[in-house]
Phi, psi and omega in degrees: 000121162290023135264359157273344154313297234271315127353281186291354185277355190276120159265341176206165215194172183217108179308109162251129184208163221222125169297177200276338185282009181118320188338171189214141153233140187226139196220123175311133161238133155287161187196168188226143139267119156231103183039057177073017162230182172202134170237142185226140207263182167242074204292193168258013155315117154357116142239186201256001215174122187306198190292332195264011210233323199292137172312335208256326151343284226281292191308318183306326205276330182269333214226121186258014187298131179221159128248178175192128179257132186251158192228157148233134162240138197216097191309359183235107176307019183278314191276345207294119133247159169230164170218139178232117181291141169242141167190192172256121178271156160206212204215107162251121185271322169213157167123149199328292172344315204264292193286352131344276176324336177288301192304296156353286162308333194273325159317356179216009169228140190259349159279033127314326207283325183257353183231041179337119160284014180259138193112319188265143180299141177275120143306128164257120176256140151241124200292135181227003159181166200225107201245137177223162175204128174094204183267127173258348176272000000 
């Protein structure tokens, strides 16, 4: 299918997620796509804040509804696309599922290989609708 060609060709993306009061947050993610899901880890990149602290933490646990947008830009606007995952996010820590999700990332991001993910919590989306527009090629 062409958006999940257009998915997996993707290294980053960008997480949206919404506080309990309504705030909009938005945050650049490395991601893994799978048979309907995406998973985005909580790596050891410099943060502000440990893992339970980070706003995007804080929103998924009140509100768990994100999104999360992949874009091609292009100067000759003919080619522009997007594609926006819609879903229910949660916080997965252990367990066969997690260490897929593990396994996943480090295969396709190779600065893993120095910044080990085990241990650290995983975002899960499971995707409940799926919107595109424009050139995905």
């Amino acid at each position: 299918m062409l958006t999940e060609r257009f998915l997996e060709e993707q290294r980053v993306a960008r997480l949206a997620t919404v506080d309990g009061r309504g705030r909009p947050h938005i945050v650049p993610i490395v991601f893994v796509y799978a048979d309907g899901v995406l998973y985005t880890p909580i790596d050891l990149k410099p943060k502000a804040a440990p893992p339970e602290r980070l706003r995007r933490v804080r929103n998924i646990r009140s509100n768990p509804q994100v999104q999360v947008l992949f874009d091609h830009y292009d100067e000759d606007w003919q080619r522009l696309g997007y594609v926006q995952l819609r879903g229910r996010a949660e916080i997965i820590q252990r367990g066969a599922e997690y260490r897929r999700a593990i396994r996943l990332l480090e295969e396709k991001y190779q600065q893993y290989d120095k910044l080990p993910l085990e241990g650290r919590p995983v975002i899960k989306i499971s995707v409940e609708r799926t919107v595109t527009w424009g050139q995905l090629i």
